[in-house]
C-alpha positions as CSV (number, residue, x, y, z in Angstrom):
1,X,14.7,-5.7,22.8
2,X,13.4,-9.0,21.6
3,X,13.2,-10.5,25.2
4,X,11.0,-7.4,26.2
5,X,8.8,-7.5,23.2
6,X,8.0,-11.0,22.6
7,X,5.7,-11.3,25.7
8,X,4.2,-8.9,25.0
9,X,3.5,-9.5,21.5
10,X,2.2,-13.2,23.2
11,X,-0.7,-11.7,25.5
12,X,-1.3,-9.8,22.2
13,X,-2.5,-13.2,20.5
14,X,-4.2,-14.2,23.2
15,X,-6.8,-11.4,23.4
16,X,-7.2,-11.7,19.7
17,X,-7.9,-15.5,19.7
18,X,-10.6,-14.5,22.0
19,X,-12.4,-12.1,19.8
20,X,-15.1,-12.9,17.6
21,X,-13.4,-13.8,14.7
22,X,-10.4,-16.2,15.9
23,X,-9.5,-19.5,15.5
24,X,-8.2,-21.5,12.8
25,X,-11.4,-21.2,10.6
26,X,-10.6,-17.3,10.9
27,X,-9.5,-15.9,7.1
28,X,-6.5,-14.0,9.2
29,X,-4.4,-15.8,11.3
30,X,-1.6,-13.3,12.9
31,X,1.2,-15.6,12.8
32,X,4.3,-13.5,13.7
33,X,5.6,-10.2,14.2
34,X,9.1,-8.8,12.7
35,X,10.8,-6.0,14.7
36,X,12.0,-3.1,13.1
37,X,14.8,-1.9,15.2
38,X,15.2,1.6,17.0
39,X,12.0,3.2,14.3
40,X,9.7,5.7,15.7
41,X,7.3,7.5,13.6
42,X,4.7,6.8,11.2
43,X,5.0,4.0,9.0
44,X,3.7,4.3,5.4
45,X,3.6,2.0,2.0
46,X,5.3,-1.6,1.8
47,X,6.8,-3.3,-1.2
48,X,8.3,-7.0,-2.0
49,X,10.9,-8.5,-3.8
50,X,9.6,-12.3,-4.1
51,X,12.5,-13.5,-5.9
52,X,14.6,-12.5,-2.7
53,X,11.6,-12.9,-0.2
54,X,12.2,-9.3,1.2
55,X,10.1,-6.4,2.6
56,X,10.9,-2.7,2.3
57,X,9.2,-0.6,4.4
58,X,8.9,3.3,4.3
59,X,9.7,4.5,7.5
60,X,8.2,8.4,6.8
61,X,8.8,9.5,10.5
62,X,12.3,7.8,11.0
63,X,13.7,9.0,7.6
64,X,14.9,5.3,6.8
65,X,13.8,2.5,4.5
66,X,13.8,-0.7,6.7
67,X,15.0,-4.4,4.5
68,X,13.4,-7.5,5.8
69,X,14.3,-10.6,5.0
70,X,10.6,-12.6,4.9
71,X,12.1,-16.1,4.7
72,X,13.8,-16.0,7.9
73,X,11.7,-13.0,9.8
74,X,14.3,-10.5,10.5
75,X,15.6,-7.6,10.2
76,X,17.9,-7.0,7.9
77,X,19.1,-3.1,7.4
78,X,18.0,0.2,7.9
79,X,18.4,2.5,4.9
80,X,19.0,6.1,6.3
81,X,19.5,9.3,5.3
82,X,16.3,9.7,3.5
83,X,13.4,13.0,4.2
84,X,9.9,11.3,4.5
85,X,9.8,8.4,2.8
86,X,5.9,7.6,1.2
87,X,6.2,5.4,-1.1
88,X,8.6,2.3,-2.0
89,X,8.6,0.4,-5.3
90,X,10.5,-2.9,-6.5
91,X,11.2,-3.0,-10.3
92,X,12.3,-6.7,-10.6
93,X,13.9,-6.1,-14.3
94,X,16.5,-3.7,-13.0
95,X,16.7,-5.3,-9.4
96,X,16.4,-1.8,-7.7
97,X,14.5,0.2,-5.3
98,X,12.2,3.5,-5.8
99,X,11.5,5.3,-3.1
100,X,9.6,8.6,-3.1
101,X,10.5,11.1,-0.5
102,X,7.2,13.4,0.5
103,X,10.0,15.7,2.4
104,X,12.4,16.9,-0.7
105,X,10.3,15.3,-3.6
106,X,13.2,13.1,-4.7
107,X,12.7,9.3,-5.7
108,X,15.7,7.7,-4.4
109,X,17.3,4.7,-6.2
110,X,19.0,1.8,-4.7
111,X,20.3,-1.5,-6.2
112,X,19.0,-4.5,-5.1
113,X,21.9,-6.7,-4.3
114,X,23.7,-4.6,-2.3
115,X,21.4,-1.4,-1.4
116,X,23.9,1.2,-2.5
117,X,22.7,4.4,-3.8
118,X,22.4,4.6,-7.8
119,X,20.9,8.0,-7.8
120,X,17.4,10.1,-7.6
121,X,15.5,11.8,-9.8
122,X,13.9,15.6,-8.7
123,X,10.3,15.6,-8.9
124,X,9.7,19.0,-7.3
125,X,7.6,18.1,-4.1
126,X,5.6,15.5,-2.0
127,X,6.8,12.6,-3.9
128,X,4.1,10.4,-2.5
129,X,2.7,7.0,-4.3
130,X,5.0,4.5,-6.6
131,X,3.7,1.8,-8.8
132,X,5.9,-0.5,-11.2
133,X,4.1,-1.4,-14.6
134,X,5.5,-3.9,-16.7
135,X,6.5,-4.5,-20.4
136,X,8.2,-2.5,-20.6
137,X,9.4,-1.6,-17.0
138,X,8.5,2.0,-15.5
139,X,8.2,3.7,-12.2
140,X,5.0,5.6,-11.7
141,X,5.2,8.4,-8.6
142,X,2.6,10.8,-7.7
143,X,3.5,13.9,-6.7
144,X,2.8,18.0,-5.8
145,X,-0.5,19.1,-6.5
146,X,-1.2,17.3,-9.6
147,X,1.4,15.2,-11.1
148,X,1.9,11.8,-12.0
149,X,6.0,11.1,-13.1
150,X,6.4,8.5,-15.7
151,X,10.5,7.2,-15.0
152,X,12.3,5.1,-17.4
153,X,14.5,2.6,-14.7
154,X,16.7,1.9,-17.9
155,X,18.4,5.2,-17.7
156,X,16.9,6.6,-14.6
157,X,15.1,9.9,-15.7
158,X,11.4,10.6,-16.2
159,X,10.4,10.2,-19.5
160,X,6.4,11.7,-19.4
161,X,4.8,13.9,-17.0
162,X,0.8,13.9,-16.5
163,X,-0.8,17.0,-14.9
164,X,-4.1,17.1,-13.3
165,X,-6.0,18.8,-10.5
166,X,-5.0,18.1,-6.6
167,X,-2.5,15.9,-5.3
168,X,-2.6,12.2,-6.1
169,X,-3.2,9.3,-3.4
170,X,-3.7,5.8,-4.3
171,X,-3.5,4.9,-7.6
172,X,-3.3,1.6,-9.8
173,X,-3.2,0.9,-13.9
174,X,-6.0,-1.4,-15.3
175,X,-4.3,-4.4,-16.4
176,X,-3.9,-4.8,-20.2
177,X,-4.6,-1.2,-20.8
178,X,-3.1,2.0,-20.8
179,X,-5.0,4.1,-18.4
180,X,-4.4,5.0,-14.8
181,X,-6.8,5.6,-12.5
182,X,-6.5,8.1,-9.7
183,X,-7.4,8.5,-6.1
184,X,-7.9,12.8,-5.7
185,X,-9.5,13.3,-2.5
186,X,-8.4,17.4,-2.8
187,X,-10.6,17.7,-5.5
188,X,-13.2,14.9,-4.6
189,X,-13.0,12.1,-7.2
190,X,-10.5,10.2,-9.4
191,X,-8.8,11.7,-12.6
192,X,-8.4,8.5,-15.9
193,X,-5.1,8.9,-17.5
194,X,-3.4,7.4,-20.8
195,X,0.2,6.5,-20.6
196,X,0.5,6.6,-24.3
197,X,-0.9,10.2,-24.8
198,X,0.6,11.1,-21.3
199,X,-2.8,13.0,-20.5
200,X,-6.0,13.2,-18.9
201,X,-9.1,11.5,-20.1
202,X,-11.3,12.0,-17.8
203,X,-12.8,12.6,-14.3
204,X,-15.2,11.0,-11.8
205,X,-16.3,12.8,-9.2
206,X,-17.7,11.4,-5.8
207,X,-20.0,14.3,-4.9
208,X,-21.6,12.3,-1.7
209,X,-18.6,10.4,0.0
210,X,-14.9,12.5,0.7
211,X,-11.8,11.2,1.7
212,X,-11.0,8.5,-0.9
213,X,-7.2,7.4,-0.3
214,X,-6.8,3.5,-1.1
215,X,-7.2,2.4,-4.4
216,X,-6.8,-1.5,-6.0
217,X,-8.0,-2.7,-9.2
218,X,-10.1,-6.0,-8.9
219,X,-9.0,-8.8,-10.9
220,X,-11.9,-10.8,-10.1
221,X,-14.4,-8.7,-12.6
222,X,-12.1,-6.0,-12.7
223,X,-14.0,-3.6,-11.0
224,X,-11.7,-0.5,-9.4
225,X,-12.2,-0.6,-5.5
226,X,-11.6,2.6,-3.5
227,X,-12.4,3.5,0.2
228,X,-13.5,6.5,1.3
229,X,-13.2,8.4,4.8
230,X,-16.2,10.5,5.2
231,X,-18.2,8.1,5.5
232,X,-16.3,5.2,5.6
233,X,-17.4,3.3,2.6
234,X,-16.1,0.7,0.3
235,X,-17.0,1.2,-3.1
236,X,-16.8,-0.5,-6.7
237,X,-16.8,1.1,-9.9
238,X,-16.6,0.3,-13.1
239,X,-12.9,0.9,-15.0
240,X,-15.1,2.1,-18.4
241,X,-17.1,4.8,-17.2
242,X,-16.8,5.0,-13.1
243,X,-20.4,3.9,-12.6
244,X,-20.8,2.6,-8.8
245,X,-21.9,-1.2,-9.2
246,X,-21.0,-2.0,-5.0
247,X,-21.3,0.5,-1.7
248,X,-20.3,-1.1,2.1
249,X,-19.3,-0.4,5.0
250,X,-16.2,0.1,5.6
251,X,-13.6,0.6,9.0
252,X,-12.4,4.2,9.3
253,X,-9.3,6.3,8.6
254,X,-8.8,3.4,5.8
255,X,-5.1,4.2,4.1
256,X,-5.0,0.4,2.3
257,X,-7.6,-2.1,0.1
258,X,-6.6,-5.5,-1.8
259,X,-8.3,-7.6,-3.9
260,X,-7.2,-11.6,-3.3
261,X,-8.8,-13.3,-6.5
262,X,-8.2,-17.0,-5.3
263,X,-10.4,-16.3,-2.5
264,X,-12.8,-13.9,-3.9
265,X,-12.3,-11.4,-1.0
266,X,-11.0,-8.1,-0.7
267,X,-8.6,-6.6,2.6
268,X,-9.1,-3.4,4.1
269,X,-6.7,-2.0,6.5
270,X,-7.8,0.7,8.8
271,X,-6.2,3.3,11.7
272,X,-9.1,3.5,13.1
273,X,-7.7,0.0,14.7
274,X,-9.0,-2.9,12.2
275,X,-8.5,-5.0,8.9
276,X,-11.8,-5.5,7.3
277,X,-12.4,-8.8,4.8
278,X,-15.0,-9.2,2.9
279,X,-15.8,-12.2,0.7
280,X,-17.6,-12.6,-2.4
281,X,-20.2,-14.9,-3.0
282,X,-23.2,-15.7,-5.3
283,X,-22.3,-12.8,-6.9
284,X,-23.1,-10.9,-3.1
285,X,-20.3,-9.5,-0.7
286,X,-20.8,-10.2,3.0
287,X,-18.0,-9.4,5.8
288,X,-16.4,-12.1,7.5
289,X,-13.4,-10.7,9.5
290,X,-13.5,-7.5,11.6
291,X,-9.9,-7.7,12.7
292,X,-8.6,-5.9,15.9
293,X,-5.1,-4.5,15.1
294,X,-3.0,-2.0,16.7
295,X,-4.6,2.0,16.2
296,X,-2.7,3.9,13.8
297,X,-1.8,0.9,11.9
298,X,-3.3,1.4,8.6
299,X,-0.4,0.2,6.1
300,X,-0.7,-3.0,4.7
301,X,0.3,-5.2,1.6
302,X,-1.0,-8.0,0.5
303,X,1.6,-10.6,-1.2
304,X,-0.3,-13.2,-3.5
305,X,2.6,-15.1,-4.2
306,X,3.4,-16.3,-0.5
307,X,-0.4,-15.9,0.8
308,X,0.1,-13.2,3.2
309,X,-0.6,-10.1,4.9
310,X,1.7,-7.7,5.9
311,X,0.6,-4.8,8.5
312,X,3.4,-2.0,9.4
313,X,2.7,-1.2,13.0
314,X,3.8,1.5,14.6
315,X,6.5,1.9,17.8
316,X,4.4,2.5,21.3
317,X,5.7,2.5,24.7
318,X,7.3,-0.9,25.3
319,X,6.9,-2.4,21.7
320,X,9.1,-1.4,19.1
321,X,8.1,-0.9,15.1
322,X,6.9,-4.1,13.7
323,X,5.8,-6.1,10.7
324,X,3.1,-8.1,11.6
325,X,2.5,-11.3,9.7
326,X,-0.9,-12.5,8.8
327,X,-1.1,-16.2,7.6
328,X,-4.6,-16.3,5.0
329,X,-6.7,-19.4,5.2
């Protein structure tokens, strides 16, 4: 299988150093691509363990979790057995694995070391989203048609449940607070929680943009950045009251943004078949990458701590599922 893609994957990098954008002064250099075995299907959300250098992918069409191990780019098991996996968190304190399954609304547990099974917990439905806060450690999963789970990895059981209006997508906490704010494209805006009252505080709607799915809070003014579909816009807005303080353009069908701090620039990853960066200066934003990637390849994560950019793309005819690696200059 390696024989057959790896050519392939090399006439790949030469029509994308020939686009506008490449070369070594580019901010995105694709520097490898990771197989993912015998995986067909969509691919959805990513997470890292950086103490171990590995990847865990949600393979939603294949019913599996793929393992990679970063450091030496391979493969390193397939977790089956699962119904739609969305979305995948790490929770470094407890050395395990949350995965949220959109097909039976469980969030599956598995150990770290040895990726056994250590239980689930029932959510009810579409178990989508997972974020880990920290201090202490919980699990936060979106879910059903209005739900955000609060689970406790300590002794495995949701410990608060936060009920809104329409199903969640993307969602982050604001650093050093207590609130959670809340991509709801079903109802056309984003809902504020509090953790500690384990409630809604509030609601922004949208009103003349739809389709708001990715989500990242900025750490570089710590503005909240979403993206939006209909048009495809990139947005800023302020964590205190949701007033717009930035509006791009953005690539379609967007399912991922990132902020990257050290470089003031923010990541966009798109299906409609590119990663947009745009970089920060002077206190203006101006685009400096239009990235070709595969169509349909609109998962991403972006890793601070080792400087990269992973893209889950897709199995086509000839190419297995892949983890493509981009190096950030």
């Amino acid at each position: 299988m390696n024989f057959v893609y790896r050519p392939a994957f090399a006439i790949l990098c030469a029509v994308l150093a020939g686009s506008a954008f490449a070369g070594e002064s580019d901010p995105l250099i694709l520097e490898s691509a990771i197989p993912l075995g015998d995986v067909s299907g969509r691919i959805d959300h990513l997470a890292v363990d950086l103490v171990h250098q590995r990847l865990f992918v949600a393979e939603l069409g294949n019913d599996s979790v793929g393992v990679v191990d970063l450091k030496e780019g391979r493969l390193l098991k397939t977790l089956a057995g699962l119904r739609e996996p969305q979305g995948i968190g790490y929770v470094p304190a407890a050395n395990e694995i949350y995965v949220a399954n959109g097909g039976d609304g469980t969030v599956r547990i598995f150990g770290g070391d040895d990726l056994a099974s250590r239980g689930q917990v029932r959510l009810g439905r579409d178990a989508d989203n997972v974020r880990v806060a920290f201090e202490p450690a919980r699990v936060l999963v979106g879910y059903g048609s209005g739900g955000l789970a609060v689970i406790d990895p300590s002794s495995h059981s949701r410990i608060a449940n936060i009920k809104f209006k329409g199903h969640p997508e993307g969602f982050q906490v604001v650093p050093g607070t207590d609130r959670v704010i809340v991509n709801v494209p079903d109802e056309n805006g984003l809902a504020v929680l509090d953790l500690k009252s384990a409630s809604q505080v509030a609601f922004w709607p949208l009103d003349d943009v739809r389709g708001n799915f990715p989500l990242a809070v900025s750490e570089m003014a710590g503005d909240v950045w979403l993206v939006t579909r209909s048009p495809a816009r990139l947005l800023a807005m302020s964590p205190a009251t949701g007033t717009r303080t930035t509006v791009l353009d953005s690539c379609g069908d967007a399912d991922d943004v990132f902020t990257d701090p050290k470089r003031h620039r923010i990541y966009v990853s798109c299906g409609s078949g590119f990663i947009d960066v745009w970089e920060q200066k002077a206190g203006a934003y101006r685009r400096i990458a239009h990235q070709v990637i595969p169509p349909g390849a609109r998962t991403a994560l972006f890793v601070p701590g080792l400087d990269k950019l992973y893209l889950a793309v897709r199995a086509t005819i000839g190419k297995p599922a892949a983890i493509w690696v981009f190096r950030l200059q």
